[in-house]
RODRENBA-285900 format. One line per field, with one value per residue (C-alpha): residue number from 1; residue in three letters; x, y, z. Coordinates in steps of 0.25 Angstrom, whole numbers. Layout:
<gulums>
k = (NUM;...)
r = (ALA;...)
X = (X;...)
Y = (Y;...)
Z = (Z;...)
</gulums>
This chain:
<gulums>
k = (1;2;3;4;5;6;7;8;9;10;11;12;13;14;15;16;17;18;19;20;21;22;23;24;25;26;27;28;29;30;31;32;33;34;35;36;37;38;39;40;41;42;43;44;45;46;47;48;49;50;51;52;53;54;55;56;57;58;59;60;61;62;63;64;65;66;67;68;69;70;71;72;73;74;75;76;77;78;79;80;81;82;83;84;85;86;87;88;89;90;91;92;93;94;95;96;97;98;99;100;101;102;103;104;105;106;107;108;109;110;111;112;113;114;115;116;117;118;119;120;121;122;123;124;125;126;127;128;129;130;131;132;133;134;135;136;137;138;139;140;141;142;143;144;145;146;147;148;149;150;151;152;153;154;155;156;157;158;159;160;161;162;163;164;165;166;167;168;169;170;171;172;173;174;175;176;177;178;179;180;181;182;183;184;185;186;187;188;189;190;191;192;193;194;195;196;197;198;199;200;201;202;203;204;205;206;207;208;209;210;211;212;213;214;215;216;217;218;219;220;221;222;223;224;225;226;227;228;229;230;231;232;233;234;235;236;237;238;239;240;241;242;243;244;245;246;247;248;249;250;251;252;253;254;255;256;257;258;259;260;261;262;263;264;265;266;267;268;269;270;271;272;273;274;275;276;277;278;279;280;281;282;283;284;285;286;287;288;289;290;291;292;293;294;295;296;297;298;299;300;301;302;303;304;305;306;307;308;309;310;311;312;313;314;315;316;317;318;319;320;321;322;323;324;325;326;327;328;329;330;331;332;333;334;335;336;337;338;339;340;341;342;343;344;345;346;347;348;349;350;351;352;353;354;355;356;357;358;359;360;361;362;363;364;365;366;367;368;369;370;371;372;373;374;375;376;377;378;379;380;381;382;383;384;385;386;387;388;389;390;391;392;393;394;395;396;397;398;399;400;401;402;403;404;405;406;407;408;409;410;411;412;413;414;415;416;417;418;419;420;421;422;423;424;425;426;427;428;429;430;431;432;433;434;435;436;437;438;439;440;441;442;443;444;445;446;447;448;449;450;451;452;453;454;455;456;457;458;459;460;461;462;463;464;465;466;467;468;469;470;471;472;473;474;475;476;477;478;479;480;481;482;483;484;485;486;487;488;489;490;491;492;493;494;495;496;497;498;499;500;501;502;503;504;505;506;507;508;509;510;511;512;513;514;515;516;517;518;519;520;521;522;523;524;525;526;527;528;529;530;531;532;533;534;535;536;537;538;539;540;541;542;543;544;545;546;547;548;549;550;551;552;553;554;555;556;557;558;559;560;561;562;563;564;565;566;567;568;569;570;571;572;573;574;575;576;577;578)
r = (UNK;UNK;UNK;UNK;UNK;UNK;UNK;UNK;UNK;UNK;UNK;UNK;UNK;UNK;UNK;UNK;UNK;UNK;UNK;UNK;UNK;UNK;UNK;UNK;UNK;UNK;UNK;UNK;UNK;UNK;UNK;UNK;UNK;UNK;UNK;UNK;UNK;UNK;UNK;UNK;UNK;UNK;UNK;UNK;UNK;UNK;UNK;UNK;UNK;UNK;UNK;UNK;UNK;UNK;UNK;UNK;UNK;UNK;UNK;UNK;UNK;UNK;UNK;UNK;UNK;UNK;UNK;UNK;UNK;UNK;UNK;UNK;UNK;UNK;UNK;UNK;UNK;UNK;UNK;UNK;UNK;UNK;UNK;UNK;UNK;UNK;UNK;UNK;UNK;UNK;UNK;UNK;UNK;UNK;UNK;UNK;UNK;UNK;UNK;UNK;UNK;UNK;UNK;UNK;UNK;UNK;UNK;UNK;UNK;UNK;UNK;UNK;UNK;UNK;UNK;UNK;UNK;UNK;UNK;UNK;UNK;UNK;UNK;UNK;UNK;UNK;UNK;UNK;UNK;UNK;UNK;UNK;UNK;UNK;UNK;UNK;UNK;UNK;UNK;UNK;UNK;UNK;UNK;UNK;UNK;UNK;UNK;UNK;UNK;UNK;UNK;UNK;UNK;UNK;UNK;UNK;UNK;UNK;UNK;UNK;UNK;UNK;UNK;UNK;UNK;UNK;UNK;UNK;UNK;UNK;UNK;UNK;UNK;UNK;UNK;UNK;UNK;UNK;UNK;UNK;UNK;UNK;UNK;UNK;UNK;UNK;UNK;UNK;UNK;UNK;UNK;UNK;UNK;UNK;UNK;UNK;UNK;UNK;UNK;UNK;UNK;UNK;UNK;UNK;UNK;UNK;UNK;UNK;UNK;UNK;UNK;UNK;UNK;UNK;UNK;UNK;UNK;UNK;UNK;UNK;UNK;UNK;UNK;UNK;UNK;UNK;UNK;UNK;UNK;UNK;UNK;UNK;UNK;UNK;UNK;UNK;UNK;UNK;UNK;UNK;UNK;UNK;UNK;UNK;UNK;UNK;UNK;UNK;UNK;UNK;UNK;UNK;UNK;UNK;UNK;UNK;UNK;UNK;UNK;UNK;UNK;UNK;UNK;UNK;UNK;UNK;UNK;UNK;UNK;UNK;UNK;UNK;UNK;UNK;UNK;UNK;UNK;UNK;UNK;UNK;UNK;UNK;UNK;UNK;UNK;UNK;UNK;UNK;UNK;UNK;UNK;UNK;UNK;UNK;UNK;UNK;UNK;UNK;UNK;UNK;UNK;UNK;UNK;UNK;UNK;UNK;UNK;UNK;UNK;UNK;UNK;UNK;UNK;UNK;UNK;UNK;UNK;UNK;UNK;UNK;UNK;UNK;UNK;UNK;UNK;UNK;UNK;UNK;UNK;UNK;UNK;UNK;UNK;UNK;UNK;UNK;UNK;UNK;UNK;UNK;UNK;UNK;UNK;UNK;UNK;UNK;UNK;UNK;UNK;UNK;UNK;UNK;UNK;UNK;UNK;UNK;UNK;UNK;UNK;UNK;UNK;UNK;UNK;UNK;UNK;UNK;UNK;UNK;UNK;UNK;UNK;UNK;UNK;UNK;UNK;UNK;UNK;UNK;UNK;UNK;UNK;UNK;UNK;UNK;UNK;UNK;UNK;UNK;UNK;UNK;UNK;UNK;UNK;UNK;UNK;UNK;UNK;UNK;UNK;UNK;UNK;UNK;UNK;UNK;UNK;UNK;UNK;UNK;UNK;UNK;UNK;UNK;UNK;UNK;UNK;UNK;UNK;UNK;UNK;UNK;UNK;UNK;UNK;UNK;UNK;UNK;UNK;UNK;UNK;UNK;UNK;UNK;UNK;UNK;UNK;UNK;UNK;UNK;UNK;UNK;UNK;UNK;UNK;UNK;UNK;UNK;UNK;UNK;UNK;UNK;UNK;UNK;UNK;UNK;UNK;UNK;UNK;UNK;UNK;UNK;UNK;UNK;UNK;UNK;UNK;UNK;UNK;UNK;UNK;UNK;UNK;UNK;UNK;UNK;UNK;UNK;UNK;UNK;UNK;UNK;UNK;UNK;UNK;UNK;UNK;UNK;UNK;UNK;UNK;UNK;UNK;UNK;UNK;UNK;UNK;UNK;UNK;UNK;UNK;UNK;UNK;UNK;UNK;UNK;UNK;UNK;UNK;UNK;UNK;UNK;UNK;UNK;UNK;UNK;UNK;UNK;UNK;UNK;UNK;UNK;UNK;UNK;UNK;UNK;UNK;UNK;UNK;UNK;UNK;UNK;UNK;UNK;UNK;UNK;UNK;UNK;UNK;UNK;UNK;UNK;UNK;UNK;UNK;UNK;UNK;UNK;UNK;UNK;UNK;UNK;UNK;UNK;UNK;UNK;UNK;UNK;UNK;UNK;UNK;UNK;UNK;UNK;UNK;UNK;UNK;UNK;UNK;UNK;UNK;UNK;UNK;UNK;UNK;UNK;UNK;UNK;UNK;UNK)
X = (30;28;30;41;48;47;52;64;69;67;81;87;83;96;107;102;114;122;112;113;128;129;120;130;141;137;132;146;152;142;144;159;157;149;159;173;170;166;181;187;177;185;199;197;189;198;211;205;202;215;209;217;228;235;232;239;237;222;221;226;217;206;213;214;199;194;204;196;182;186;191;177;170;178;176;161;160;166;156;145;151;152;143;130;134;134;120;115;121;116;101;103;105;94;85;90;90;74;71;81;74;59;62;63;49;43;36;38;27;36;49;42;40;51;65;77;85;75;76;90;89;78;90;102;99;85;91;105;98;89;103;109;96;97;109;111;98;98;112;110;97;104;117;110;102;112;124;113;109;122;129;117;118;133;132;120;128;139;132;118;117;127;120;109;112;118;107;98;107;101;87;91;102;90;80;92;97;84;80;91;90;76;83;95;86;76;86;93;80;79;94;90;79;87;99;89;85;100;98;87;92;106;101;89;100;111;101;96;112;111;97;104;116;109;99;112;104;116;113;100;101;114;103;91;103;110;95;96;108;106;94;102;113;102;96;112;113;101;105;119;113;105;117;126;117;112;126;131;120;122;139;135;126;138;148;137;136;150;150;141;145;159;153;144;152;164;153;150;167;168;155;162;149;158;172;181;179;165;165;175;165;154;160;164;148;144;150;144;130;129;132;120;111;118;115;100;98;106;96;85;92;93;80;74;83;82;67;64;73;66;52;57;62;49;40;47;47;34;30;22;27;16;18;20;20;6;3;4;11;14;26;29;43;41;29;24;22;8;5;-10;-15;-28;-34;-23;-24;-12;-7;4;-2;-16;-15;-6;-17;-18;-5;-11;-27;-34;-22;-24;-16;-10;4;4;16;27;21;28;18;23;16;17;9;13;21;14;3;7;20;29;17;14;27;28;16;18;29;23;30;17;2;-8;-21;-32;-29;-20;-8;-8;6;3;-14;-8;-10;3;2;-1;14;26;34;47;39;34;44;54;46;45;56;57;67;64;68;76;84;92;105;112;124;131;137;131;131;124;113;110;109;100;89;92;103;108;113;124;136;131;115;120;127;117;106;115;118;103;102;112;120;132;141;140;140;154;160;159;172;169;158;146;153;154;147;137;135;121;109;120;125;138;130;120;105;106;116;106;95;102;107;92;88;99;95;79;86;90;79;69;58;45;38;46;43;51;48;54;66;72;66;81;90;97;92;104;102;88;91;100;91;79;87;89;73;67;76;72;56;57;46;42;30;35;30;36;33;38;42;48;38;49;54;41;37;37;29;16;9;9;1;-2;-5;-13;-17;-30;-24;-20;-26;-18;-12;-7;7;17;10;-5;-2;2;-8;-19;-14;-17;-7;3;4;5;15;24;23;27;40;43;43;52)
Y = (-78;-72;-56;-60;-70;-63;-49;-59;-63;-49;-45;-55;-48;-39;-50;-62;-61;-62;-73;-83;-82;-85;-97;-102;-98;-107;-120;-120;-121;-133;-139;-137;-144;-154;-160;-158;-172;-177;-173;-180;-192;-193;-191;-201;-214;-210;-210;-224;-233;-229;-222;-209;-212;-200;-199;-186;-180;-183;-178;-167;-163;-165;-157;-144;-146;-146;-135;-127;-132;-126;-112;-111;-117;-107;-97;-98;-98;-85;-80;-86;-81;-65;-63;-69;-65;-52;-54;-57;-44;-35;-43;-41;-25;-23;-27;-20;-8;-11;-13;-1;8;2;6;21;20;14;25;29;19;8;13;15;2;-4;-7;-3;-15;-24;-16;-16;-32;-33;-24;-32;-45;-50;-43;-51;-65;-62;-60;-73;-79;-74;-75;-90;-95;-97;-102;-110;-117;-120;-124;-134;-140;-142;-146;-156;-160;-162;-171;-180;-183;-185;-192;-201;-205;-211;-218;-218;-226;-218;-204;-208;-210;-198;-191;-198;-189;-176;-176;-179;-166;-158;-160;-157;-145;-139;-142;-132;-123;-120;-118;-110;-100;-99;-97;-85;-80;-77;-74;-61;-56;-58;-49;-39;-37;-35;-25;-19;-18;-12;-2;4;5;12;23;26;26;38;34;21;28;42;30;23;10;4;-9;-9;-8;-19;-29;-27;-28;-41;-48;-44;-52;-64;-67;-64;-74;-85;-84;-86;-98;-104;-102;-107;-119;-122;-117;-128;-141;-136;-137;-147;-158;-154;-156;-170;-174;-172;-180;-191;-192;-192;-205;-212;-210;-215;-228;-231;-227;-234;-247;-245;-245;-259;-263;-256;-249;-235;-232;-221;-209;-210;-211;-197;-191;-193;-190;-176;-174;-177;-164;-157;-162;-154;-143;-143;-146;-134;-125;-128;-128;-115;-111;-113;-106;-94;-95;-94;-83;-75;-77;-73;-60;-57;-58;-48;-40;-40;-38;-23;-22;-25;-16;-5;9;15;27;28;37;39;35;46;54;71;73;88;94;103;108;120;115;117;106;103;89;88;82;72;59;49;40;30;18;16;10;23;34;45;55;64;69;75;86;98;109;116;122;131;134;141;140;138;129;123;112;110;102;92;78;67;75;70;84;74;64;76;79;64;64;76;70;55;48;45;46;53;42;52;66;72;78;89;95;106;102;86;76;72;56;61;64;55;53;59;71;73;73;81;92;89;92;87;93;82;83;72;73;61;62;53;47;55;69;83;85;72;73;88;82;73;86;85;73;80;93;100;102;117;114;107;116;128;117;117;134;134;126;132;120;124;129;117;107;115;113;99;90;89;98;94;80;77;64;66;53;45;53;65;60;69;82;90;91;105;101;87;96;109;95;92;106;107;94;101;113;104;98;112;106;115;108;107;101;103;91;98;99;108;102;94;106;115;129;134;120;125;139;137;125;134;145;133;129;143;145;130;132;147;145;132;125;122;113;113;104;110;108;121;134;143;137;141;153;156;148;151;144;135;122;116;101;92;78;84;91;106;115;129;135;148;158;155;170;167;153;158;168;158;154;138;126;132;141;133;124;136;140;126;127;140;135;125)
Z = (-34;-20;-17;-8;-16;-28;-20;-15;-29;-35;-25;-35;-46;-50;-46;-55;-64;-50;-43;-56;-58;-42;-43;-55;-48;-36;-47;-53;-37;-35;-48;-45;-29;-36;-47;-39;-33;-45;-48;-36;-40;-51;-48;-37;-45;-56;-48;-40;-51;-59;-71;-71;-82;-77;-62;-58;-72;-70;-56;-60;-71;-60;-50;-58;-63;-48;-45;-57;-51;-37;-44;-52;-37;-30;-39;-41;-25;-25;-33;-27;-13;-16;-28;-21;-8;-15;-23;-8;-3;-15;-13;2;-3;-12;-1;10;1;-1;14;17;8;12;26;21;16;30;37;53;59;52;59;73;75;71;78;69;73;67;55;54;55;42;33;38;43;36;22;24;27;15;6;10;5;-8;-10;-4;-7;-21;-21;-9;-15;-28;-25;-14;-24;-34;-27;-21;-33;-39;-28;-26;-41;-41;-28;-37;-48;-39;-30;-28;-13;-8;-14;-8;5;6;0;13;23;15;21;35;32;26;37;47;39;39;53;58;48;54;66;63;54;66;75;64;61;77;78;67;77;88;81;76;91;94;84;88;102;98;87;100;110;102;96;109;115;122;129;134;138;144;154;156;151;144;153;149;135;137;144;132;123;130;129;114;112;119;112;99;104;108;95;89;97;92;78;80;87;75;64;71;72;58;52;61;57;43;45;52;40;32;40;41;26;24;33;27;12;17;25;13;3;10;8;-4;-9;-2;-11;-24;-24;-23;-26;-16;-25;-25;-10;-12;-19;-11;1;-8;-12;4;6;-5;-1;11;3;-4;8;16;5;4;20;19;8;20;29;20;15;29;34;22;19;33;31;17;23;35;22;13;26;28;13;13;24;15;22;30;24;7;-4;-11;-26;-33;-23;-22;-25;-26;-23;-13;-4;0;15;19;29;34;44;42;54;58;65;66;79;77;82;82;95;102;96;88;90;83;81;73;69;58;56;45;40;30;21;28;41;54;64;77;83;99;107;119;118;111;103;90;86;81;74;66;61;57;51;40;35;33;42;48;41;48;53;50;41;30;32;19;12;4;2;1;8;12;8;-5;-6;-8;6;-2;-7;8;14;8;10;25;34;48;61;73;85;84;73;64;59;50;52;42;40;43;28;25;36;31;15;21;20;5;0;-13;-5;-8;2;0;3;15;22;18;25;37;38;38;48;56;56;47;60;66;56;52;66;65;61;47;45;35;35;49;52;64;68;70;72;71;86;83;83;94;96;88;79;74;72;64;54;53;49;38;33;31;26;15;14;14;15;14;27;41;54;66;77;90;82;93;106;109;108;118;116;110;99;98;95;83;79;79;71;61;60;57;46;41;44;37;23;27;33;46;58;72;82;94;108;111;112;108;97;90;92;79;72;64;72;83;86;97;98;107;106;102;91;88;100;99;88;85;86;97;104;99;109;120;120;119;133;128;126;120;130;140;132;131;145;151;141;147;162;158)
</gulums>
């Protein structure tokens, strides 16, 4: 069996007890569709030729027997309905569960070329395309087969002419059927990439709100959306177009073979050939026929819409994360924090050059090293680099003596902490953004965290303190205020390595102050790496370096620096004329 296929049933896997009593449920509904002519077959023939002894008595022995059929029929319906849509939902579930947590493994190259609309589309829309299929397939590619089945016999034993000619109107219906299924799933297919644009478009304007707002390009934004749209709502058109011939031909073919079961069977009653309640119950088993035949174009349908969504699915699944744990990996609790690149190379694109060239220098543990250096020669790739989110081209980045892709991501990690300058909040309360330093703090732990980081005075003046919800990306709180949560969160975290990304470039001086109060008590004991923009916020460190695209061409004290009347000094003097 095929990786793929197999992979596909293997989401069926917990719910067979679930998938087998649907697809009886769903027999004993078409057995049920299938005898209830059979019923009126004989109520009318018997009631025609005069054999019921006790008409009413009779009739009414039928009557309560179909009323029993249509209560099991119904019954077994509702089953069918809720329990396998809810099999669909639970699959649909496990799946975007799988997909969600793969995306958590998928390193930064992944994510920089992606668009997070499109995303969004392969968990919700793929995903749910690919639940109806599960769901609907089976039952519609058996059900189809055996309600086909079942009436062509039936129809057979009554009257074979007439059985037949109304089986010659099936190909004719398939060929149709399938013809316009082709077109409606092209035209769905195109309608999702269409929609996932929209997405796309809506989810790039809105995160960027305040840009479009602060360039007062609302119009434009409106225009790129409005082209958006229209091809979503020509792409709608066209599978409308296609949804109503498709069902239109198929209600025609249905009205057509009702006509001609009534003209010949109407022929064959003046040639005794058929009596009335024969005619009655083909007429019955005309409507059931296209039953089946929608059911197994339907099973087309789902087949292509969903196994297009599952391909989309098992490519990202199958998409091996550019960076992984190795086998067997280091695993130790806590480092000491000794950081040494060894001749460093990386560049992000073969085609865009190397950021970074060539690059060593060494942290040891406890020690406070600041990195400086013009815009573009590779501060920020370096801080990227440390922590994996990138691997270095050419060089070893070493933790403590190891190479640091001899240990476990997790393991890395959470001995690295990280203050950027654009710091993310989540969409939850004070408390919860702060736990997210350590998830099983205390209430005590957390709020310690937060005096640390001299955030406990403001976090207390908010509406509901530590419970406050700060809105997306912590929209509800200031510059200083962002960057004090992001701090608490390492204090929780203590990590025994830290690196500072200009963490204080975008504050006001009196945000800057109070953040820098809170980011010498969290770099005390602890290997610490500043990348920074502002001279005077590191005046203090061990040691400073001074990068160039050539690599590392000063290094020394704030006061050894300006002495040597080099770079640095001439980076701190243009600070000072500003």
């Amino acid at each position: 069996m095929p990786p793929r296929v197999a992979k596909f049933f293997s989401y069926y896997r917990p719910y067979l007890g679930l998938l087998t009593l649907d697809l009886f449920c769903a027999f004993i509904a078409s057995a049920i569709t299938l005898v209830l002519p059979l019923c009126v077959r004989h109520i009318t023939q018997n009631l025609l030729g005069g054999g019921l002894p006790n008409p009413v008595g009779d009739i009414a022995l039928m009557a309560g027997i179909m009323l029993a059929l249509v209560v099991a029929h119904t019954l077994c319906n509702l089953f069918v309905d809720y329990q396998g849509h809810m099999m669909g939902a639970k699959m649909e579930s496990d799946m975007r569960r799988e997909l969600f947590a793969h995306y958590q493994k998928l390193s930064f190259s992944f994510y920089d070329e992606q668009k997070t609309g499109q995303l969004m589309s392969r968990i919700t829309n793929d995903l749910f395309a690919i639940s109806e299929l599960a769901h609907h397939g089976p039952e519609d590619l058996f059900l189809g087969i055996v309600k086909f089945i079942g009436v062509f016999l039936i129809t057979l034993s009554i009257n074979p002419a007439l059985s037949l000619i109304v089986v010659a109107f099936l190909p004719l219906m398939f060929v149709y059927s399938l013809h316009f299924n082709r077109k409606m799933n092209r035209a769905m297919r195109l309608s999702k990439e269409r929609v996932a644009e929209v997405n796309a478009q809506v989810e790039d304007s809105l995160a960027g709100i305040r840009v479009v707002q602060s360039f007062a390009n609302e119009d434009w934004e409106q225009a790129k959306f409005d082209r958006a749209n229209a091809r979503f709502v020509e792409s709608r058109r066209l599978e409308y177009k296609s949804e109503g011939l498709f069902y239109g031909g198929m209600d025609a073919f249905t009205q057509l073979m009702t006509v001609v079961v009534v003209v010949f069977g109407a022929v064959a009653i003046t040639r005794a050939a058929l009596d009335l309640s024969d005619l009655i119950t083909f007429l019955l088993y005309v409507g059931i026929l296209v039953e089946p035949i929608r059911r197994l174009v339907n099973f087309a349908r789902w087949y292509q819409e969903g196994i297009t969504g599952f391909h989309r699915l098992m490519d990202m699944l199958e998409l091996p994360p550019a960076i992984q744990d190795p086998a067997p990996a280091h695993e130790p609790e806590r480092v000491r924090g000794e950081l040494e690149l060894q001749r460093v190379s990386f560049g992000y694109r073969a085609d865009f050059g190397a950021v970074l060239q060539d690059l060593s220098l060494r942290i040891s543990h406890g020690e406070y090293v600041a990195l400086v250096g013009a815009s573009g020669v590779g501060k920020t790739t370096l801080s990227a680099l440390i922590p994996r989110f990138y691997d270095a081209d050419i060089g070893r980045i070493c933790l403590d003596g190891v190479d640091i892709r001899q240990y476990s991501l997790r393991a890395l990690r959470r001995n690295i902490g990280t203050v950027d300058q654009d710091v993310y909040l989540f969409g939850a309360t004070v408390a919860d953004n702060i736990r997210y330093g350590k998830p099983d703090a205390s209430q005590d732990e957390i709020v310690e965290a937060a005096k640390q980081a001299y955030a406990h005075d403001f976090i207390m003046e908010l509406p509901q303190g530590y419970d406050t919800e700060i809105g997306q990306r912590g929209i509800k709180l200031s510059a200083g205020q962002r960057q004090r949560l992001s701090i608490a969160r390492l204090f929780l975290k203590d990590p025994p390595l830290i690196i500072l990304d200009e963490a204080t470039s975008a504050l006001d001086n009196e945000s800057e102050r109070v953040v820098q109060q809170s980011l010498e008590r969290l770099i005390k004991n602890r290997s610490t790496l500043v990348i920074a923009h502002r001279l005077s916020t590191i005046r203090n460190a061990d040691r400073i370096l001074v990068l160039t695209p050539e690599g590392i061409c000063e290094q020394g004290s704030h006061e050894e620096l300006l002495a040597a009347n080099g770079l640095y000094a001439d980076l701190h003097d243009m600070q000072l004329a500003r």
